[in-house]
LUMMILO-770610 format. One record per atom (N, C-alpha, C): residue in three letters; x, y, z; residue number from 1; atom name; chain. Coordinates in Angstrom, 3 decimals. Layout:
BEGIN
(node ALA (X Y Z) NUM CA A)
...
***
This chain:
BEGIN
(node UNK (-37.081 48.891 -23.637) 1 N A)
(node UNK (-36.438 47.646 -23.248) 1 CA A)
(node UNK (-34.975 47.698 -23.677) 1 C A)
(node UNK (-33.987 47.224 -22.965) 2 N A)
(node UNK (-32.622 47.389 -23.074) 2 CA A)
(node UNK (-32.273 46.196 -22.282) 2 C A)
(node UNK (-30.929 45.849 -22.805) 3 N A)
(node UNK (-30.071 44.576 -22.272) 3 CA A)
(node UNK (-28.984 44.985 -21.546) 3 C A)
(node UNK (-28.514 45.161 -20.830) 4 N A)
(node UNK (-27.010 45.441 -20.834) 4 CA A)
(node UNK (-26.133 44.628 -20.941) 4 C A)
(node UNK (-24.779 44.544 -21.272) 5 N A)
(node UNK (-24.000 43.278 -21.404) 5 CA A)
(node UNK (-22.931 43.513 -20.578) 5 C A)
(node UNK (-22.738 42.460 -19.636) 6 N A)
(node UNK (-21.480 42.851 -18.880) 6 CA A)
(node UNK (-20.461 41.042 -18.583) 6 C A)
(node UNK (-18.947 41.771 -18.842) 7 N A)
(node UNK (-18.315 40.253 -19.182) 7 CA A)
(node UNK (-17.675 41.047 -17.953) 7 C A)
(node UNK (-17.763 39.239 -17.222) 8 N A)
(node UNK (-16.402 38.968 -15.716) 8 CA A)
(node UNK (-15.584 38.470 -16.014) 8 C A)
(node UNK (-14.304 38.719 -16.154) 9 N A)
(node UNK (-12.975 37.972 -16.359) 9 CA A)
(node UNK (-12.988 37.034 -15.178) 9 C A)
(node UNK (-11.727 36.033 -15.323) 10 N A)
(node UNK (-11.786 35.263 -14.573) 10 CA A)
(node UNK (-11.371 35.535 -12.990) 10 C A)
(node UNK (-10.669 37.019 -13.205) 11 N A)
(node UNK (-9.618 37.275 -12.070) 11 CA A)
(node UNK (-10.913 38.192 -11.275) 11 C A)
(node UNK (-12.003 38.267 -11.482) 12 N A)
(node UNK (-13.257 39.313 -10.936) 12 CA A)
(node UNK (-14.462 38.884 -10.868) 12 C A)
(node UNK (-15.017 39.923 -9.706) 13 N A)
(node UNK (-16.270 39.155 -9.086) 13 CA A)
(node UNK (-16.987 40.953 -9.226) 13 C A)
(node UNK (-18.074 40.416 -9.876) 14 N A)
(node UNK (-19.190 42.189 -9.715) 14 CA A)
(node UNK (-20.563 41.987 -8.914) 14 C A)
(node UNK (-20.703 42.951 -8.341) 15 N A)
(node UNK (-21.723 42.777 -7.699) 15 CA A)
(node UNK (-23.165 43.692 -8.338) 15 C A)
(node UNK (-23.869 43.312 -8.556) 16 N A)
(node UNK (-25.152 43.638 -9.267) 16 CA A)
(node UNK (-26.118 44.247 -8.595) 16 C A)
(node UNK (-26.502 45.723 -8.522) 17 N A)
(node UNK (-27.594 46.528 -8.215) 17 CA A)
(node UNK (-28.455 47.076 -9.085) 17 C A)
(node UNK (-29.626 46.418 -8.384) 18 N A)
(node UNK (-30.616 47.371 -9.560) 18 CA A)
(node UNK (-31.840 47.986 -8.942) 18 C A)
(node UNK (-31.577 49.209 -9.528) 19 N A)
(node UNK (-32.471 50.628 -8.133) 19 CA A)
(node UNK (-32.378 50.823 -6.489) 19 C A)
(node UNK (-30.966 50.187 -6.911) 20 N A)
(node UNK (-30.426 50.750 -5.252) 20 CA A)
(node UNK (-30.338 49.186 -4.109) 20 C A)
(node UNK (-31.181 48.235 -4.788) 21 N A)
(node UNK (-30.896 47.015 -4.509) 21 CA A)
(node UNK (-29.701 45.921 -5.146) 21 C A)
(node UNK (-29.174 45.590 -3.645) 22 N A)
(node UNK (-28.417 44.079 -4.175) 22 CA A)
(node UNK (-29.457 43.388 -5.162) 22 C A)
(node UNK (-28.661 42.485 -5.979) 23 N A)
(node UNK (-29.520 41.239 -6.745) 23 CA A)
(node UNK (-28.607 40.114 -6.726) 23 C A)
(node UNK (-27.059 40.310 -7.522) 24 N A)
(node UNK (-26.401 39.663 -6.936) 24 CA A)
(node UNK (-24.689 39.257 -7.178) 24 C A)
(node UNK (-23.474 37.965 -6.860) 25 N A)
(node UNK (-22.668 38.126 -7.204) 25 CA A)
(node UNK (-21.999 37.540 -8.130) 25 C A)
(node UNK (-21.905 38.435 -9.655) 26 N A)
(node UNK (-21.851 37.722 -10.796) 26 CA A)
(node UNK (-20.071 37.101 -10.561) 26 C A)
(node UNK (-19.906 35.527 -11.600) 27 N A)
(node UNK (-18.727 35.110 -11.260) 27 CA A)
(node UNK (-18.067 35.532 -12.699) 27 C A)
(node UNK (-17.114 34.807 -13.533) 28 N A)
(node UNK (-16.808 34.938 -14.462) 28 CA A)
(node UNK (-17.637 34.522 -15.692) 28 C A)
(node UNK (-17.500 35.340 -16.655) 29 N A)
(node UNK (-18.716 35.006 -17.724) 29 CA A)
(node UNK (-19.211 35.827 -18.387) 29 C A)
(node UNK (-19.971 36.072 -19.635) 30 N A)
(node UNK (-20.651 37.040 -20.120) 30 CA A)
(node UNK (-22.481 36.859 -19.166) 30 C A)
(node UNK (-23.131 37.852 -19.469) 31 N A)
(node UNK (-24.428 38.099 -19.012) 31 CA A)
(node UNK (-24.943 39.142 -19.788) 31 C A)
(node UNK (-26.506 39.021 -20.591) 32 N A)
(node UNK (-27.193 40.097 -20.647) 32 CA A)
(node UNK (-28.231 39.565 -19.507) 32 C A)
(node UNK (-28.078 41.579 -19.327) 33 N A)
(node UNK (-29.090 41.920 -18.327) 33 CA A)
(node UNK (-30.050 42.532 -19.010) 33 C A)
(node UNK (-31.365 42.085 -18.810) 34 N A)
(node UNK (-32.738 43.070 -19.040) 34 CA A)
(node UNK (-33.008 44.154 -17.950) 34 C A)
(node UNK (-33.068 45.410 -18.602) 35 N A)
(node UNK (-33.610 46.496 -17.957) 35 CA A)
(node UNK (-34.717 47.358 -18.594) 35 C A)
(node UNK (-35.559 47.985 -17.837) 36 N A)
(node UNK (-36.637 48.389 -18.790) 36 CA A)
(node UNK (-35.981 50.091 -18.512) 36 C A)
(node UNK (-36.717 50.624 -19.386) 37 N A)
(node UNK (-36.288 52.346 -19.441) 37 CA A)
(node UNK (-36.754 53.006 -17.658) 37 C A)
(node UNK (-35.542 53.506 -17.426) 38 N A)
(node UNK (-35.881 54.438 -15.944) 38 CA A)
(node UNK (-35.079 53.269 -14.625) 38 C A)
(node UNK (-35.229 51.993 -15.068) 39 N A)
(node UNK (-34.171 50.945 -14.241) 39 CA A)
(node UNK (-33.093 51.459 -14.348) 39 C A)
(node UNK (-32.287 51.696 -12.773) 40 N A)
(node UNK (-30.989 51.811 -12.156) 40 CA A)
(node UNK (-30.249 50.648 -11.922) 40 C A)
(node UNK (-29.216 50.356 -13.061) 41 N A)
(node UNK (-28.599 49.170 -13.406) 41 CA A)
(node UNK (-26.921 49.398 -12.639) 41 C A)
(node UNK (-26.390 48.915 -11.401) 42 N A)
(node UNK (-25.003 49.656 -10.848) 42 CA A)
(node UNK (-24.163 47.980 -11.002) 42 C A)
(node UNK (-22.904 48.478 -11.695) 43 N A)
(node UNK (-22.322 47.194 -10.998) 43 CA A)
(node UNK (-20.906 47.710 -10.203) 43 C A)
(node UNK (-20.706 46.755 -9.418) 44 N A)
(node UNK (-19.245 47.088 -8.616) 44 CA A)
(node UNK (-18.457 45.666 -9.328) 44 C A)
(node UNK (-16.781 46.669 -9.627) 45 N A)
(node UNK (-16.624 45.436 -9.912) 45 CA A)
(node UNK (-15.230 45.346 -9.055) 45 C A)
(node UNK (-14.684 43.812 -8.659) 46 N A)
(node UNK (-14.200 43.442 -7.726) 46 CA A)
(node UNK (-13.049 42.434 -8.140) 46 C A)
(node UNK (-11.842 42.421 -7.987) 47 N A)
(node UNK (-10.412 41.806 -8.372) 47 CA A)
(node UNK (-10.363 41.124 -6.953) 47 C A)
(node UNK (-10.345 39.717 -6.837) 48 N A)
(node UNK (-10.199 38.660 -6.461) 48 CA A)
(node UNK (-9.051 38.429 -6.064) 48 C A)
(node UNK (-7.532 38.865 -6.691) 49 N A)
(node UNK (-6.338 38.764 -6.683) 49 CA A)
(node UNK (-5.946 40.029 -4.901) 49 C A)
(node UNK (-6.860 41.026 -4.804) 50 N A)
(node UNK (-6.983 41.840 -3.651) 50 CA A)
(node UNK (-7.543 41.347 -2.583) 50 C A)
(node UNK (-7.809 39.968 -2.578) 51 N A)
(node UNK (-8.373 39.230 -1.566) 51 CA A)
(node UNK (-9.365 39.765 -0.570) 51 C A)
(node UNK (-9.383 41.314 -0.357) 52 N A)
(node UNK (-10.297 41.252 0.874) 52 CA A)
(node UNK (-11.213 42.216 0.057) 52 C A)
(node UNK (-12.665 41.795 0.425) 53 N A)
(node UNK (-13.850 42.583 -0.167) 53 CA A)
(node UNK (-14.613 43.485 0.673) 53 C A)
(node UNK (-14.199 44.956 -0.006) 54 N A)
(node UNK (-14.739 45.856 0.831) 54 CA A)
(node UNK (-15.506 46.819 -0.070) 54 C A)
(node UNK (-16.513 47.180 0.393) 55 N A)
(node UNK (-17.856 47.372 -0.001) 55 CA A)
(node UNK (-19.166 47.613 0.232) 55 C A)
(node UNK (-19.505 48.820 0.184) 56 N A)
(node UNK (-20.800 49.091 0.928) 56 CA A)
(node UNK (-21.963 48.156 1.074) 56 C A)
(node UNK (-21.981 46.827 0.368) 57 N A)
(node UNK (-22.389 45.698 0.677) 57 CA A)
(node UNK (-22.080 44.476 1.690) 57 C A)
(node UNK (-20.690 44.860 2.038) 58 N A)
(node UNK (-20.569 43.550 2.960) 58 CA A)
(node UNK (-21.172 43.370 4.346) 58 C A)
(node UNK (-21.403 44.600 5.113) 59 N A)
(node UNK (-22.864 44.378 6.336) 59 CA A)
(node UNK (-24.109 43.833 6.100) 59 C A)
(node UNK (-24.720 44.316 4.689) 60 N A)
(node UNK (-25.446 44.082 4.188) 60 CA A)
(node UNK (-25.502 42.208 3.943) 60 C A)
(node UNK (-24.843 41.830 3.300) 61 N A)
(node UNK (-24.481 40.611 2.901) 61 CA A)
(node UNK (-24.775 39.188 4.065) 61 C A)
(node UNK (-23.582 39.765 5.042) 62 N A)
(node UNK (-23.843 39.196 6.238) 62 CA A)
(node UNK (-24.851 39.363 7.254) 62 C A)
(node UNK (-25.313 40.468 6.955) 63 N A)
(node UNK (-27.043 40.503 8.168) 63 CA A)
(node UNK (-27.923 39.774 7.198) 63 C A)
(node UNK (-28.256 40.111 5.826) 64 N A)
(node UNK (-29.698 39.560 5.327) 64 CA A)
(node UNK (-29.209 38.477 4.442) 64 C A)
(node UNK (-27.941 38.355 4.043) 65 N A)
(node UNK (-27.917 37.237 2.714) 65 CA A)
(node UNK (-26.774 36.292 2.952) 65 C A)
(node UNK (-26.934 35.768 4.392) 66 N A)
(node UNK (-25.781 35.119 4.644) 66 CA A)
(node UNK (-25.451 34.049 4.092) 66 C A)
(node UNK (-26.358 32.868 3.239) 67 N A)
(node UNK (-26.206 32.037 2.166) 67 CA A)
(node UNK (-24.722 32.659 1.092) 67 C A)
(node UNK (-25.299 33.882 0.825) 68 N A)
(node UNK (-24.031 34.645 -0.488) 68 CA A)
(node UNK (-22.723 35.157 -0.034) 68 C A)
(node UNK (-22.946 35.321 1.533) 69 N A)
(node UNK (-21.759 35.381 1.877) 69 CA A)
(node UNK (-20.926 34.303 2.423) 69 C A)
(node UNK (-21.934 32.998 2.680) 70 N A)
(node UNK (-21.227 32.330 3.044) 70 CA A)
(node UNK (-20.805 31.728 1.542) 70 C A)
(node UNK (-20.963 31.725 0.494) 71 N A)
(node UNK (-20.365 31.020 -0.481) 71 CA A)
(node UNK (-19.718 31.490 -1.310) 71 C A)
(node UNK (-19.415 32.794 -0.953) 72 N A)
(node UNK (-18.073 33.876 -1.789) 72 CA A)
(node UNK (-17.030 34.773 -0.715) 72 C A)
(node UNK (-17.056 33.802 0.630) 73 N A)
(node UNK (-16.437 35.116 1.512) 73 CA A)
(node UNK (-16.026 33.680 2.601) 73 C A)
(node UNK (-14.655 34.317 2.997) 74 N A)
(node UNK (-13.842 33.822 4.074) 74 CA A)
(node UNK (-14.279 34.521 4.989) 74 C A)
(node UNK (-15.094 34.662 6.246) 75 N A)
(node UNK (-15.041 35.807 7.426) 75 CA A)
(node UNK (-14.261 35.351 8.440) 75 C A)
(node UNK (-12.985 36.456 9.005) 76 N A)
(node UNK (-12.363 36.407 9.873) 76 CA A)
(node UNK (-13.041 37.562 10.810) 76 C A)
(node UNK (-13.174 37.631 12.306) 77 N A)
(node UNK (-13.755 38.532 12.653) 77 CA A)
(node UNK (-13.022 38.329 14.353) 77 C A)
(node UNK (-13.055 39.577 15.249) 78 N A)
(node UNK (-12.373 39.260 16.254) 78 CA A)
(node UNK (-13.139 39.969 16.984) 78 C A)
(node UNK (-12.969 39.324 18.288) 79 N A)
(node UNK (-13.865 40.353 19.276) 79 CA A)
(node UNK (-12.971 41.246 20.296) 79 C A)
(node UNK (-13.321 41.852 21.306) 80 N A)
(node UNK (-12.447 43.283 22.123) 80 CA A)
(node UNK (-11.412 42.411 22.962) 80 C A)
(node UNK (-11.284 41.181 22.754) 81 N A)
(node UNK (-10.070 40.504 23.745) 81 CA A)
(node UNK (-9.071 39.631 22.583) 81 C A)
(node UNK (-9.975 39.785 21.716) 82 N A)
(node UNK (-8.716 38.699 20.265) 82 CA A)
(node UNK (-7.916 39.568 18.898) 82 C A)
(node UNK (-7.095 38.929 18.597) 83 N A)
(node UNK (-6.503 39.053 17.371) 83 CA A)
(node UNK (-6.390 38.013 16.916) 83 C A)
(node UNK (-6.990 38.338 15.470) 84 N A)
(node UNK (-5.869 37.202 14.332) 84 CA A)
(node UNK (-4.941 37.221 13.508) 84 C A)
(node UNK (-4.647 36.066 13.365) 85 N A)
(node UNK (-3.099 36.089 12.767) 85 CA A)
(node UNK (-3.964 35.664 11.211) 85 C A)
(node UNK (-3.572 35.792 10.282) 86 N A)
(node UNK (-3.967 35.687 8.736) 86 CA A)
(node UNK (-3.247 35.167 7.959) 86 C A)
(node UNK (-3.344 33.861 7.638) 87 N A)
(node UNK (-2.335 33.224 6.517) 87 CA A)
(node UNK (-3.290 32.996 5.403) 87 C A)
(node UNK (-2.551 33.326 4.493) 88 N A)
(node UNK (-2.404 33.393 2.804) 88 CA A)
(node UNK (-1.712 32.760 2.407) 88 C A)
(node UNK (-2.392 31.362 1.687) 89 N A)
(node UNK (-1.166 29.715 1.064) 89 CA A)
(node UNK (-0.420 29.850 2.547) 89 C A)
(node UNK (-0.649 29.488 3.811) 90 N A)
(node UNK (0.374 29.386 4.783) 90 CA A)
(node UNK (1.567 30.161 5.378) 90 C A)
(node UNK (1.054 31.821 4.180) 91 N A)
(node UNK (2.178 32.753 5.343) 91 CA A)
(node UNK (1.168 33.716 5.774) 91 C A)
(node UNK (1.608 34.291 6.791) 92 N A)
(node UNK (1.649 35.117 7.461) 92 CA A)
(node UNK (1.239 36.137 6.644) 92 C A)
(node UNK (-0.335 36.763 6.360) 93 N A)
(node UNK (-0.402 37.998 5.535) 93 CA A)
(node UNK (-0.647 39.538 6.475) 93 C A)
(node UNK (-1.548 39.284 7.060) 94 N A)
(node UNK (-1.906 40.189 8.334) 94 CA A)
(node UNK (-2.326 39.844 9.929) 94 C A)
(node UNK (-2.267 40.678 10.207) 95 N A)
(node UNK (-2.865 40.913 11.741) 95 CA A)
(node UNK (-4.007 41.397 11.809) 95 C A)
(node UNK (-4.957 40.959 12.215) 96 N A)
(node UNK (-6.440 41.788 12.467) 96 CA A)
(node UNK (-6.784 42.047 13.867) 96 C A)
(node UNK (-6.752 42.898 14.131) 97 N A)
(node UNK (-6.550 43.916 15.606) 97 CA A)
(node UNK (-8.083 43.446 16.262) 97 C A)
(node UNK (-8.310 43.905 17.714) 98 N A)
(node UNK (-9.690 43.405 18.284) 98 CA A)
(node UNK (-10.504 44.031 17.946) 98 C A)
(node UNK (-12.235 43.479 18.028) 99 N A)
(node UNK (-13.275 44.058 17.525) 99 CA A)
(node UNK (-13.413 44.751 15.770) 99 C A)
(node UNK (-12.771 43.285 15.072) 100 N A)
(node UNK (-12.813 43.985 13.491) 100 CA A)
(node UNK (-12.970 42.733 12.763) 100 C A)
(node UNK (-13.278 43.105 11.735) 101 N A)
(node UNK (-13.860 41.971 10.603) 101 CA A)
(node UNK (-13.407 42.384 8.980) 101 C A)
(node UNK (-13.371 41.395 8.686) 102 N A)
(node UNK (-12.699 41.421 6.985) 102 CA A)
(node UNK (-13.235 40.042 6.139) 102 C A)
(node UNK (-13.916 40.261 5.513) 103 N A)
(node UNK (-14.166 39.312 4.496) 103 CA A)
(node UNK (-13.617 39.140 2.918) 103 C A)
(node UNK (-12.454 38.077 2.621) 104 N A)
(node UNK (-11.707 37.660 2.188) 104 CA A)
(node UNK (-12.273 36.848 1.004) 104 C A)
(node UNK (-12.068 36.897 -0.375) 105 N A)
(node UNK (-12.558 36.529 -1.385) 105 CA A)
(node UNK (-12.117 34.934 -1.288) 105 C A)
(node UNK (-13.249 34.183 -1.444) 106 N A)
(node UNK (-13.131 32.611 -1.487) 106 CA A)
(node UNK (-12.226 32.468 -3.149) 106 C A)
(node UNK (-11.741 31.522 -3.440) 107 N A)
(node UNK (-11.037 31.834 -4.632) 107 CA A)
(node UNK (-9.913 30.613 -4.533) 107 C A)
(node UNK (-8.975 30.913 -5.768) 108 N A)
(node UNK (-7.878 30.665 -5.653) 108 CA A)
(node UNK (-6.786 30.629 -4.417) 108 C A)
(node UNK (-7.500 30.898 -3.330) 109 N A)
(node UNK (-5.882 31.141 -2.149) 109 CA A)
(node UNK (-6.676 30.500 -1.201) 109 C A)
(node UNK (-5.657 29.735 -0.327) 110 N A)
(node UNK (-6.095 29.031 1.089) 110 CA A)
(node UNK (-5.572 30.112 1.971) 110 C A)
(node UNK (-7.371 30.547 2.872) 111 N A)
(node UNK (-7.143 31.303 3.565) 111 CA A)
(node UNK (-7.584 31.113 5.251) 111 C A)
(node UNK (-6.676 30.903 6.039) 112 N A)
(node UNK (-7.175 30.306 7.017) 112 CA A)
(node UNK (-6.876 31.924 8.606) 112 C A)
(node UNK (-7.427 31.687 9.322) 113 N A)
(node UNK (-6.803 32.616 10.784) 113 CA A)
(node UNK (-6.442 31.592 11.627) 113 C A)
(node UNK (-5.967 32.615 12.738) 114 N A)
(node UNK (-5.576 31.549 14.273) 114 CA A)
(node UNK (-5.972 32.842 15.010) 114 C A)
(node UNK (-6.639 32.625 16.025) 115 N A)
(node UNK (-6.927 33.474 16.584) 115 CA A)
(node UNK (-6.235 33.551 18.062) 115 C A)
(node UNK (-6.350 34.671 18.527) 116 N A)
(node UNK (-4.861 35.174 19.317) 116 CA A)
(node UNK (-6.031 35.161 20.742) 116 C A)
(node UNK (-6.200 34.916 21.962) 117 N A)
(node UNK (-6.959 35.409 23.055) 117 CA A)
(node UNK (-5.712 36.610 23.714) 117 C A)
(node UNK (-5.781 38.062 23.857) 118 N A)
(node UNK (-4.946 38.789 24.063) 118 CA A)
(node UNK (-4.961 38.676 25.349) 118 C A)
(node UNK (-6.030 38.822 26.115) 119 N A)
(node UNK (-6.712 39.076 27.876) 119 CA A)
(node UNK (-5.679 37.562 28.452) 119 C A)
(node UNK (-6.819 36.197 27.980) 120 N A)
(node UNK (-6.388 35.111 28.537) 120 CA A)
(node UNK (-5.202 34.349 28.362) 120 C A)
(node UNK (-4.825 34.622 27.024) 121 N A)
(node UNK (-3.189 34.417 26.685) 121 CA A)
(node UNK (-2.754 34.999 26.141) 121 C A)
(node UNK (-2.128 36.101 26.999) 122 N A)
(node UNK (-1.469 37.186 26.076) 122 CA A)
(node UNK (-0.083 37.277 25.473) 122 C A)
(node UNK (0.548 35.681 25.588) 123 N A)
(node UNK (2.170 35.066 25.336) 123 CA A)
(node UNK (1.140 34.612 23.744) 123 C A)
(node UNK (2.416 34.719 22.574) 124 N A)
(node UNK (2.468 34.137 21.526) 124 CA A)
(node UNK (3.108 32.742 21.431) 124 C A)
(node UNK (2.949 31.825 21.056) 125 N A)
(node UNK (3.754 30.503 20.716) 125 CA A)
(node UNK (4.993 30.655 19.761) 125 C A)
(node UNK (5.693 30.465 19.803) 126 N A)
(node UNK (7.050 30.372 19.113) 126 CA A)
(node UNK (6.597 30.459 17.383) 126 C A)
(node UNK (5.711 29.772 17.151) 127 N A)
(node UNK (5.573 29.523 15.656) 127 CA A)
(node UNK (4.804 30.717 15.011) 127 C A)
(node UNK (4.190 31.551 16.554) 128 N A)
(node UNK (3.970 32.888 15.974) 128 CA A)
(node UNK (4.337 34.255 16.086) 128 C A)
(node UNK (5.216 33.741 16.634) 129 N A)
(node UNK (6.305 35.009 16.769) 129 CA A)
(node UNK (7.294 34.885 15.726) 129 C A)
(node UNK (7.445 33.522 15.449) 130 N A)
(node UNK (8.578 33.106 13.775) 130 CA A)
(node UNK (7.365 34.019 12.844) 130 C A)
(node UNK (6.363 33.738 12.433) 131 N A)
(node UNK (5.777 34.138 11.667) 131 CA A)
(node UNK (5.479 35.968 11.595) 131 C A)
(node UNK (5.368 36.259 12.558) 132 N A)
(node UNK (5.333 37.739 12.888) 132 CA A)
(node UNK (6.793 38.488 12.373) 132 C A)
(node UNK (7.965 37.911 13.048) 133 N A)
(node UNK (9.340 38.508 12.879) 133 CA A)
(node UNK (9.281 38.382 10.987) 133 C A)
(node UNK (8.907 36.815 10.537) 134 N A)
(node UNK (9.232 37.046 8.984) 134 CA A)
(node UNK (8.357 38.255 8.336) 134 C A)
(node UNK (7.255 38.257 8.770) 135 N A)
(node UNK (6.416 39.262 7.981) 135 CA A)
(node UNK (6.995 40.621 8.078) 135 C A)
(node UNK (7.477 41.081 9.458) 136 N A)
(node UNK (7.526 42.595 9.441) 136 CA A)
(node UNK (9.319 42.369 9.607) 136 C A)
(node UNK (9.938 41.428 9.358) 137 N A)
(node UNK (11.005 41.700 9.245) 137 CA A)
(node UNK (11.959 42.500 10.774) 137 C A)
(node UNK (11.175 41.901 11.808) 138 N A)
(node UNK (11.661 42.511 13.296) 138 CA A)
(node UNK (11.761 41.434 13.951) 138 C A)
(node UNK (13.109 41.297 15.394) 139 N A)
(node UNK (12.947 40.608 15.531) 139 CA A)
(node UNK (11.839 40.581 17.625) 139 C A)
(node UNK (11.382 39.996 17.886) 140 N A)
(node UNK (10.257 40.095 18.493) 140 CA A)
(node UNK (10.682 39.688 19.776) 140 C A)
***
């Protein structure tokens, strides 16, 4: 019989495997864990301040445990005719190209998209082409 002890700072999120299974996503805090001898105890651990969570868990997450992803994850996702535009506190952080997905640590930052229809409107609005030129510093 063994404990393990594992502390989350406030700025990190770990994700908890044991024998190859999710269990789950620890927040900030100390935790002992019970493990018995021959238990495969994995943690991933994850900085919040990097906003987007990538991880051989996040398909996973969203096909079988969509409760946990819906309550630790922003999903922006686009299909083969869209883009989004990505603001972080209200600027302009990225572009997410068609047919792609990124799940964004719920947290400290207001994280919202706008999504672009490329096919059916493939003109930008003024307020996103301001936003595009500030980010990459071009003018458009």
């Amino acid at each position: 019989m063994f404990w393990k002890r594992i502390t989350v700072a406030n700025h990190e999120r770990v994700v908890l495997v044991k024998n190859g299974r999710f269990r789950s996503i620890l927040t900030p805090g100390e935790y002992r864990i019970f493990t018995l001898p021959g238990v495969s105890l994995e943690i991933e651990r994850h900085y919040i301040h990097r906003l987007v969570f990538q991880s051989r868990w996040a398909d996973y997450l969203l096909a079988e445990r969509p409760e946990i992803a819906e309550r630790y994850f922003v999903r922006v996702e686009t299909n083969h005719v869209q883009v989004a535009l990505i603001y972080i506190d209200g600027k302009l952080h990225s572009v997410l190209t068609p047919a792609r997905r990124l799940l964004f640590w719920r947290g400290s930052f207001e994280i919202k998209a706008e999504m672009v229809e490329v096919i059916a409107e493939p003109e930008l609005s003024s307020s996103e082409i301001d936003a595009l030129e500030s980010m990459t510093g071009l003018s458009i």
